[in-house]
C-alpha positions as MATLAB code, in Angstrom:
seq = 'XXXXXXXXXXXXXXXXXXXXXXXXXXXXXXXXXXXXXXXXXXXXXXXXXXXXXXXXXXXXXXXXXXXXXXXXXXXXXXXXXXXXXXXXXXXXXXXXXXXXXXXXXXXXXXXXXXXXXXXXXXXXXXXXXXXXXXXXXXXXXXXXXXXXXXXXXXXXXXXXXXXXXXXXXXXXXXXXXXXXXXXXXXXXXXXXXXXXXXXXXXXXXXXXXXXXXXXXXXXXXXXXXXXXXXXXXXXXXXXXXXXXXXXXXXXXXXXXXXXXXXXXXXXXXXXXXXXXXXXXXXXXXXX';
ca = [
       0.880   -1.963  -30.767;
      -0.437   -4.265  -27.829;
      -4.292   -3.461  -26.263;
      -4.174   -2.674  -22.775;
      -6.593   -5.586  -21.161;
      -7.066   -3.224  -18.297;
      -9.272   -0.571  -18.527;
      -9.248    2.762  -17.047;
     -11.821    4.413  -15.147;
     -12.254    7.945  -13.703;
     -12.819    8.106  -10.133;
     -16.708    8.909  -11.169;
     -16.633    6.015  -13.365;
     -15.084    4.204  -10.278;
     -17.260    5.546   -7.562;
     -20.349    4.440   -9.608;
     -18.788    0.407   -9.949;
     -18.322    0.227   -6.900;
     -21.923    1.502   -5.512;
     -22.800   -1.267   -7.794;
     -20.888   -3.977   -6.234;
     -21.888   -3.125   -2.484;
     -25.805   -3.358   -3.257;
     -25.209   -6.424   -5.171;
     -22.857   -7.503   -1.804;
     -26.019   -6.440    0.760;
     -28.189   -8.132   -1.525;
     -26.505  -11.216   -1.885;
     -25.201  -10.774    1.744;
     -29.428  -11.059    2.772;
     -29.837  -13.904    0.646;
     -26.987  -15.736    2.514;
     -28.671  -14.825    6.184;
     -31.874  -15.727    4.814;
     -30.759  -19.127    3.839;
     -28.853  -19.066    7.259;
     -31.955  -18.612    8.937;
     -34.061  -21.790    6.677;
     -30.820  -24.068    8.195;
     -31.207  -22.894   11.923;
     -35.710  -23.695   11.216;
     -34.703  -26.860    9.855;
     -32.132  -27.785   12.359;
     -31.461  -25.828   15.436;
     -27.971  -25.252   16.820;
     -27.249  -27.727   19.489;
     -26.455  -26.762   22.953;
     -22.864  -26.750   23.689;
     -20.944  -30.169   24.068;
     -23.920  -31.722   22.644;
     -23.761  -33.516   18.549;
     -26.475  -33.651   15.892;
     -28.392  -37.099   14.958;
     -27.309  -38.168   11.545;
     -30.487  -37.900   10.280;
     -30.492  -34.081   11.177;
     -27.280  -33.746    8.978;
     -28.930  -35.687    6.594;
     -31.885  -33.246    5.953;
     -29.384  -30.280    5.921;
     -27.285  -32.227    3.140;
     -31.036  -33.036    1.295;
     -32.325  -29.393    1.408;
     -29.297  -27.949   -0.060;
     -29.046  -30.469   -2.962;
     -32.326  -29.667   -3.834;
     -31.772  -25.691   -4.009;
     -28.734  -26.235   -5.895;
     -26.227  -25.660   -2.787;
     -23.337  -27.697   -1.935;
     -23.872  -29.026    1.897;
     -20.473  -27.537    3.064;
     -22.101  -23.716    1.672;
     -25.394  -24.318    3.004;
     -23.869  -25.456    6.264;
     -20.995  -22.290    6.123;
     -24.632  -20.240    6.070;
     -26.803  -21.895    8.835;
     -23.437  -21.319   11.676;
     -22.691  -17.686   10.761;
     -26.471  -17.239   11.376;
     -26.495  -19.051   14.689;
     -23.452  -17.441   15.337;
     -25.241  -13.511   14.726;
     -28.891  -13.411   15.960;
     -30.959  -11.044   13.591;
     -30.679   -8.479   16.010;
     -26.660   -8.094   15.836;
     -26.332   -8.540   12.477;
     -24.980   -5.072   10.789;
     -27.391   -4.137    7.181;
     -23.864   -2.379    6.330;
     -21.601   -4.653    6.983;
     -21.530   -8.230    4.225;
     -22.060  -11.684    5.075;
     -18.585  -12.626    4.225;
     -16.868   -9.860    7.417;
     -19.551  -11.839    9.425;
     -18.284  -15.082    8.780;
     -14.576  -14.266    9.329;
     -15.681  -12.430   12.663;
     -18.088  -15.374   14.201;
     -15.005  -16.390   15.302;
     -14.723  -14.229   17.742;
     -16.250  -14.244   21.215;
     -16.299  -10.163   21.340;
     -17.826  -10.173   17.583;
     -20.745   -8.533   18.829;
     -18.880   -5.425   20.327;
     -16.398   -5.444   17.449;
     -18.459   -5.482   14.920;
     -19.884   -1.908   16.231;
     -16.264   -0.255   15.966;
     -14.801   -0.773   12.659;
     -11.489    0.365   11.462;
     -10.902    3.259    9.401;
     -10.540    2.167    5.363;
      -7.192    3.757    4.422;
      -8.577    4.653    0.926;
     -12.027    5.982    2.088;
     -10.809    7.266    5.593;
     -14.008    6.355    7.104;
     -14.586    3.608    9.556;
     -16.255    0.382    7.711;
     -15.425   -3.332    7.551;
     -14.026   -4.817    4.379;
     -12.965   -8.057    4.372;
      -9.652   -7.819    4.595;
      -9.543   -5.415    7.863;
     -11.318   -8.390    9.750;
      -9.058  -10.808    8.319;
      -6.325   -8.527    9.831;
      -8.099   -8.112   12.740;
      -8.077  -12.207   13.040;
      -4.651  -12.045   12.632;
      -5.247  -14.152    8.938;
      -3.263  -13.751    5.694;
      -5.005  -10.663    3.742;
      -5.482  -10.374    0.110;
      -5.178   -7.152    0.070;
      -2.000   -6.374    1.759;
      -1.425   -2.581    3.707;
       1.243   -2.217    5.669;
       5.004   -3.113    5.235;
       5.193   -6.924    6.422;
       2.324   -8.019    5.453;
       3.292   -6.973    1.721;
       5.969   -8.763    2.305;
       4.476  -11.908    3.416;
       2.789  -11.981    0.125;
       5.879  -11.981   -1.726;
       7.130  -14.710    0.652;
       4.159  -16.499   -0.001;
       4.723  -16.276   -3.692;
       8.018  -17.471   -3.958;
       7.566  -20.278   -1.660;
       9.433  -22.335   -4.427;
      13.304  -22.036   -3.608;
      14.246  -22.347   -7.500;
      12.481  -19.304   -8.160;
      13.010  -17.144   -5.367;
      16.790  -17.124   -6.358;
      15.633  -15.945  -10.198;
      13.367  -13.197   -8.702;
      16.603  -12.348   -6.237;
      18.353  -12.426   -9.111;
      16.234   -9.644  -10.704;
      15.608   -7.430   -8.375;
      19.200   -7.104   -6.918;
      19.756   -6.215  -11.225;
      18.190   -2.806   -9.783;
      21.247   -0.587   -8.457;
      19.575    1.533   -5.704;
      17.974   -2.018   -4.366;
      21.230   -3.694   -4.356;
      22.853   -0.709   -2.503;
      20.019   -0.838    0.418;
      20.541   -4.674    0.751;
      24.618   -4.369    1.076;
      23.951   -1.901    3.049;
      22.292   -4.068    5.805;
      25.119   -6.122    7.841;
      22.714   -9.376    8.386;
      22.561   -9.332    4.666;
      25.881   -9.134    4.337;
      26.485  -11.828    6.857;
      24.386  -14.366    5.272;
      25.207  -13.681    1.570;
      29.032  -14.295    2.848;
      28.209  -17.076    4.891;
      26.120  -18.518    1.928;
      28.998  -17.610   -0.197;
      31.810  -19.661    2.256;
      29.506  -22.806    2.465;
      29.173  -22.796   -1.452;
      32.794  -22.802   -1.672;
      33.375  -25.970    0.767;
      30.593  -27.453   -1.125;
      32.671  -27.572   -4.337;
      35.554  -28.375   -2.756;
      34.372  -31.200   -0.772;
      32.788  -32.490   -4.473;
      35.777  -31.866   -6.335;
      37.682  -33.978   -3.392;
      35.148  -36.599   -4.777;
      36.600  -37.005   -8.189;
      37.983  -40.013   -9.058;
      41.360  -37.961  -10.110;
      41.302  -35.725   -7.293;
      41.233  -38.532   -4.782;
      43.754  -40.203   -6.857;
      45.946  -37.307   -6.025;
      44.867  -36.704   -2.559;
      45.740  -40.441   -2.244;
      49.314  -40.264   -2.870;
      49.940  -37.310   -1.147;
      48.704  -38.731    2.050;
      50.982  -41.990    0.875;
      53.851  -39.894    0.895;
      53.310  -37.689    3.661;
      53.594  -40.978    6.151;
      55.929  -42.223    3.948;
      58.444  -39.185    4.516;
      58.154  -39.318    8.152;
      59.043  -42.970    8.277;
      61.993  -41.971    5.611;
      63.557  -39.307    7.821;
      63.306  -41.509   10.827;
      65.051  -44.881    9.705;
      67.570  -42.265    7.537;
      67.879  -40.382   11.522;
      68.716  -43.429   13.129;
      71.017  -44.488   10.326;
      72.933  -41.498   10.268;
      73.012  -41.125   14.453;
      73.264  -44.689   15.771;
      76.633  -45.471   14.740;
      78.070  -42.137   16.096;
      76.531  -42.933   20.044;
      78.874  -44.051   21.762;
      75.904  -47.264   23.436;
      78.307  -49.587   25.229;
      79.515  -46.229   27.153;
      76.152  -44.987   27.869;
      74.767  -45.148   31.307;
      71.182  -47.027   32.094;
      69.703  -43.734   32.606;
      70.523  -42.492   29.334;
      69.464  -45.969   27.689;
      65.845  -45.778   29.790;
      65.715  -42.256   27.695;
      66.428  -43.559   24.707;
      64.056  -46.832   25.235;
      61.450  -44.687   26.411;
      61.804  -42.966   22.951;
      61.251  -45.860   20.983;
      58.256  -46.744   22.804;
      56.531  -44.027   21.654;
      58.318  -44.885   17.957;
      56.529  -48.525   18.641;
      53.674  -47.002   19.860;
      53.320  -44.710   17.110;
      53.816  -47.555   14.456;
      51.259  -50.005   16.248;
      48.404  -46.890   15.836;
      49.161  -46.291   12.252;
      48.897  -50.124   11.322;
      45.442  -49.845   13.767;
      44.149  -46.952   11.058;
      45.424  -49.029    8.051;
      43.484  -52.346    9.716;
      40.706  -51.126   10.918;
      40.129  -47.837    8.719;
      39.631  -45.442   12.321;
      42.431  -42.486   13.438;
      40.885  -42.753   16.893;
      43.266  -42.311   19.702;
      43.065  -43.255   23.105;
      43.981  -41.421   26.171;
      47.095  -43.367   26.970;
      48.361  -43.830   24.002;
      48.092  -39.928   23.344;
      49.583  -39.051   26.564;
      52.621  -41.333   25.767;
      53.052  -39.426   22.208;
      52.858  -36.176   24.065;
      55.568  -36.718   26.156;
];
């Protein structure tokens, strides 16, 4: 029998692990400020529009090799600390909420109404409410489309969105909500109609289909010029020609233009390899 790797806790149990992680959060949240604060002593923010000296970036890059930070962290803590003087920083709110909400130019104000947790039902900051309230992807997803943004985000790869598909439509009362919805319905049938012209347009590829395809166009034109020249040798000796007025010959020459006309566009498409038609020439086989 397989060990659960997850263990379970009762909400006392709970309660008391979590306590645990916020002081060690505030703690290490104070440590970050306090580091915040040694980057703003050793180089102070510059007035707006203006650049730091390299040397200044320099000593910031120096100080936080010889601490044990990386410059990008040690940086990350001296602008959330120019960005929240001491005396708007929140002791109850973590460094981390801080940093996502430096970002904004009301942060002070905001920071002073937070959201209420949906577990907790009391108003505090987590990180993920002031991602939300950024309008950034959360981690820890609450309401309907962002849960589903997360599974969008997971099956980013085509190959195995279609397998997970796949599955879940393999669940009857899922399938029967999805067929129920007519834009669903739409796109799995126009899916469904472009497959199908897909695989006919690559079986029209095969070498044996085209082969086929090939003749049949062959005889098609073929026919046509069969029952023509077997037409004309079945009515021309019956007309009575050398009794036939001129306006009755124009008719009949004015037919075989259109026969000659007809003739010179299909050795044009055997030539040149184009069916294009111009505008005389179609309004003389309309006629």
């Amino acid at each position: 029998m397989a060990t659960s790797l997850v263990t379970e806790y009762s909400p006392k149990e709970w309660k008391n692990l979590v306590h645990l992680g916020q002081e060690l959060v505030d703690s290490e949240s104070t440590v970050q400020f306090r580091l915040g604060d040694i980057g703003l002593e050793l180089v102070p923010l510059p007035p707006k529009g203006r650049h730091l000296p390299m040397k200044a970036y320099k000593m910031l890059a120096d100080y936080a090799d010889e601490v044990g930070l990386t410059r990008q962290t040690f940086e990350g803590y001296r602008l959330v600390a120019g960005a929240w003087p001491k005396d708007k920083r929140q002791e109850d709110v973590c460094w981390t909420v801080h940093s996502i909400l430096s970002y904004r130019h009301d942060r002070f104000e905001l920071i002073l109404d937070p959201p209420v947790h949906r577990k907790t039902g009391r108003p505090e900051w987590t990180c993920a409410a002031a991602q939300r309230v950024m309008g950034w992807k959360t981690d820890v997803p609450e309401t309907e489309d962002e849960r589903l943004q997360m599974v969008e985000d997971l099956l980013n790869d085509e190959q195995v969105a279609a397998k997970a598909v796949e599955r879940v439509m393999s669940r009857k009362e899922v399938a029967r909500r999805v067929v129920e919805r007519p834009a669903v319905r739409e796109s799995f049938n126009r899916a469904q109609t472009e497959r199908i012209v897909e695989a006919h347009e690559q079986t029209k590829k095969r070498p044996e289909i085209r082969r086929i395809n090939e003749q049949a166009e062959v005889y098609s034109v073929l026919h046509l010029c069969s029952d023509f020249t077997h037409g004309i040798g079945r009515a021309l000796p019956t007309l009575h020609v050398a009794q036939l007025s001129e306006d009755a010959k124009d008719s009949i020459r004015e037919g075989l233009q259109r026969v000659t006309a007809a003739v010179s566009w299909t050795e044009h498409a055997l030539d040149t390899g184009s069916t294009d038609i111009d505008s005389a020439l179609e309004r003389l086989l309309a006629e």
